[in-house]
N, C-alpha and C positions, 0 to 999 in steps of 0.2 A: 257029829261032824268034827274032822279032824281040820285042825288049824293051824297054819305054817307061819309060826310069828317070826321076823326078822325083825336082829337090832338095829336101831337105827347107828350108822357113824355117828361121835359127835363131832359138830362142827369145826374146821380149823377154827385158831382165834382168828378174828377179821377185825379191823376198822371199819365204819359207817363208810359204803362205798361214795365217792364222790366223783360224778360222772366229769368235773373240770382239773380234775387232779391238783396237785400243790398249788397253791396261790403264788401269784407272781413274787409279793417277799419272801415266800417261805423258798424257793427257788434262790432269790438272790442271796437270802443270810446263809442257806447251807452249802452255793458256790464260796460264797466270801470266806466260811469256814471251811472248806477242805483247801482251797487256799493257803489257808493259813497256817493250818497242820500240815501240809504235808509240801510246800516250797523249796524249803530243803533239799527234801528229797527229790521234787520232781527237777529242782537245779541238778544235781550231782548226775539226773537221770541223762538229762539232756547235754550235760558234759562229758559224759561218757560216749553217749552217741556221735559225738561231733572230733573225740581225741581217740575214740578207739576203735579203728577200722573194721574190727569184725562183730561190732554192734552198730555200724552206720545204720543198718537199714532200722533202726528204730525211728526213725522220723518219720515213717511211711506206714508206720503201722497204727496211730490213733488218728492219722488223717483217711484210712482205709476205711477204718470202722463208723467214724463221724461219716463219711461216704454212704456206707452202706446204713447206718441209721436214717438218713436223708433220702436214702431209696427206700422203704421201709416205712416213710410215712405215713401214708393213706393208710397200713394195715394199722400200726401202731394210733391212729387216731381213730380209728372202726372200734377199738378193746373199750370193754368196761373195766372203769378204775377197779379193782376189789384192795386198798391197800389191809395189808395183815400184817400182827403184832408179830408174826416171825420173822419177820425185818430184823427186830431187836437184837437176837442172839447173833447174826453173821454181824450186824452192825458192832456190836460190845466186840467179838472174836476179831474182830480186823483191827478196833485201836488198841487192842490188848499188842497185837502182831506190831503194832507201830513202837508202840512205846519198848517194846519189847526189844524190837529192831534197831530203833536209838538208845538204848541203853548199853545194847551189847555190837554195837556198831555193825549188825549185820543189814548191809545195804538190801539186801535179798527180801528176807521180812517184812522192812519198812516199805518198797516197793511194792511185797503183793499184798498186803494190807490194805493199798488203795481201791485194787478191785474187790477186795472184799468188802470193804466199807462201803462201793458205790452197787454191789448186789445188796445191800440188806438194805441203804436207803430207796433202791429200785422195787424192793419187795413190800416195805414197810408202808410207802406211800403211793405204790400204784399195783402190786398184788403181784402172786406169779404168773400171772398171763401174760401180763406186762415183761415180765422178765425172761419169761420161753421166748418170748418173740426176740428180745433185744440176746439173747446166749450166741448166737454166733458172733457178732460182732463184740459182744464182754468178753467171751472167751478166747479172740485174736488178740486181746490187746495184752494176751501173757506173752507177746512171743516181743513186744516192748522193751521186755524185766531182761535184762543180761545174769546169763547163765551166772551160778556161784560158784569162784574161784575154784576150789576144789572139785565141782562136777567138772569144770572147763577144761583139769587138767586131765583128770583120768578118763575124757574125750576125745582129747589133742593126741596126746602119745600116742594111742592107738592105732588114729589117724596114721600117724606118723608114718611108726612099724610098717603097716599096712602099704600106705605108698611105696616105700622103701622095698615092699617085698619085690610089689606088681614089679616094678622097675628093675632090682635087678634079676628078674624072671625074666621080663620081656628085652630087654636090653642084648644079652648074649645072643638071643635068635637074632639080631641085627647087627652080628659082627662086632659087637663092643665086648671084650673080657670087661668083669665084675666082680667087687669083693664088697660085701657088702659087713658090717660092722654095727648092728643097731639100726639107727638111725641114718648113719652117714653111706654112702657110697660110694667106694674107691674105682674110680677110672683111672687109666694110663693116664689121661692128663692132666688128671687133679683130682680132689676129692667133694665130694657132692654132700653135704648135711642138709636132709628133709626135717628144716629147722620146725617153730608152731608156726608163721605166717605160710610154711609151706604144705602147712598137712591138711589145711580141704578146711577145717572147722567156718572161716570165716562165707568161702561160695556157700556151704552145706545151708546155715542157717536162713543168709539169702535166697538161697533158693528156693529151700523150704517157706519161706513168708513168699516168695511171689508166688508159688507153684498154687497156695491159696487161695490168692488175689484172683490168679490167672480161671483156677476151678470155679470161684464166686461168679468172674464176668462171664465166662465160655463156657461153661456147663448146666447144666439145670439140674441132673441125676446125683446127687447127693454120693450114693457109692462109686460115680466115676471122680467125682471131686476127693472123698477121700484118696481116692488108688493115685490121685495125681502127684496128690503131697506125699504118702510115702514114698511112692518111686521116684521123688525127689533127692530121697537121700544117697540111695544107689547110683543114682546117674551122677552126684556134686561129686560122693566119692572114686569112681569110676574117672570122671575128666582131670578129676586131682591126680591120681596116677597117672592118666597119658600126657599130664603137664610134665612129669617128673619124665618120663621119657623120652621126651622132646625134648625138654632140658638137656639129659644125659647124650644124647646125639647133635645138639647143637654145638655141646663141651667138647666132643670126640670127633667132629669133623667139620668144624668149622670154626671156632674162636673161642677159649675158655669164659674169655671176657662176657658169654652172649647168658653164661649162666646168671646175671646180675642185673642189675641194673635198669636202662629203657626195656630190652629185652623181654627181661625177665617179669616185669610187670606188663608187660602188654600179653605174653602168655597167659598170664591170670585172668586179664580180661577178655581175652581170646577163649578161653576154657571157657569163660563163666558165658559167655554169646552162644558157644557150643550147646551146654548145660541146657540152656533155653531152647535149644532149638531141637534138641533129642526130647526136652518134655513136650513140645507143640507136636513134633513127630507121632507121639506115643500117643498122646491125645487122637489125633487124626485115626491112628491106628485102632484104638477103640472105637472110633464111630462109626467104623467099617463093621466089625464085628458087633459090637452093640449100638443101631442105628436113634437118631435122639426122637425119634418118633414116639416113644414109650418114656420119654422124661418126667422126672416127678415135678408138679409145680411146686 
């Protein structure tokens, strides 16, 4: 008789599972110590969010996630603890990132460090089942981290360009001559510079974090949630440019003044209510075509 031996795997390393997980101290001293380490950092975090307009919506985003952990309970306390020693290694790798990050003053580093630190002590004391289950909500809270300076700019200019094209494309079909220069755009009445606060990056990001939010409460279907948030980015940069043409026509027949100002900032907001209301649109319009009767739980 012929006999079909199979290796066995060997086991990940595991910890002795513990069906109450962390003890109530081991909980407080390792809050009190990431605290500690990383204050700094989460001050500077939270002061950028509050002085720099196009990471405002970071305040919305670790209250999203604590949201969605909080709905998630009951499954998250059904898990069996399995914590495993491969906590260890993202743990070491994320205060290597820290220290790294304070030394050479990269805000970027220091920040995502933290969620690397809080996956390997996620993993180390309550296993990865524990941690599949909590990956959506760990994984939102990267969109917290403000983009790093040099990604930010060779994102913005292009931005820019871009608006600056649509606009003077679409501008001549409505009766306005255009010269367009880069960046700036020359009308008979004046000149138009689609400066960074005008080139879409700040709606873009926003939108992009609600279009999220929005997928999490209103959809069930996982692949209609992704399509929501990319076609996020098309539609922020899309309303960016018919801001800029609105603009360009408000300049050319009605008050240069309206290019600034109240104005001008109410088109932003007016764009960004649009944005929203094209992704509720588009939504809608998938449920026709794909009805939620076949949703994934």
């Amino acid at each position: 008789m012929s006999h079909v031996l199979q290796a066995e795997q060997p086991p990940a390393p595991a910890l002795v599972a513990d069906p109450a997980g962390p003890s109530l101290w081991q909980t407080v001293v390792l809050t009190a110590l990431l605290f500690w380490l990383y204050m700094p950092t989460l001050a500077h975090l939270v002061g950028q969010w509050w002085q720099d307009p196009n990471f405002s919506h970071g305040f919305f985003v670790p209250l999203f996630a604590a949201f969605v952990v909080w709905q998630e309970r009951t499954k998250l306390a059904g898990l069996t603890l399995r914590p495993s020693w491969w906590g260890l290694p993202f743990l070491g790798f994320g205060l290597s990132l820290l220290v790294v990050g304070q030394m050479g003053a990269e805000l970027f580093l220091s920040r995502l460090s933290l969620l690397i630190v809080l996956a390997g002590l996620i993993v180390l004391f309550c296993g990865w089942s524990f941690f599949r289950a909590l990956l959506f909500p760990w994984a939102f809270l990267l969109l917290m981290i403000p983009i790093p300076a040099i990604v930010f700019n060779q994102i913005t200019f292009p931005l820019q360009l871009l608006a600056s094209q649509v606009a003077s494309t679409v501008l001549p079909w409505l009766g306005v001559p255009v010269l367009r220069e880069g960046n700036v755009i020359v009308l008979p009445a004046m000149a138009l510079e689609v400066a960074d606060a005008c080139s879409g990056i700040r709606s873009l990001m926003s939108l992009a974090t609600l279009a999220v939010i929005y997928g999490y409460l209103m959809e069930r279907k996982i692949a209609v949630r992704v399509l929501l948030a990319v076609a996020s980015l098309p539609i922020a940069v899309a309303a960016n440019s018919f801001r800029v043409v609105i603009t360009g026509l408000l300049v050319q027949y009605w008050d240069p003044d309206k290019a600034q100002g109240f104005f001008h900032e109410f088109q932003g907001w007016l764009m960004f209510v649009a944005s929203l209301l094209m992704l509720y649109l588009l939504h809608r319009l998938i449920r026709i075509f794909w009805p939620e009767e076949g949703a994934e739980s």
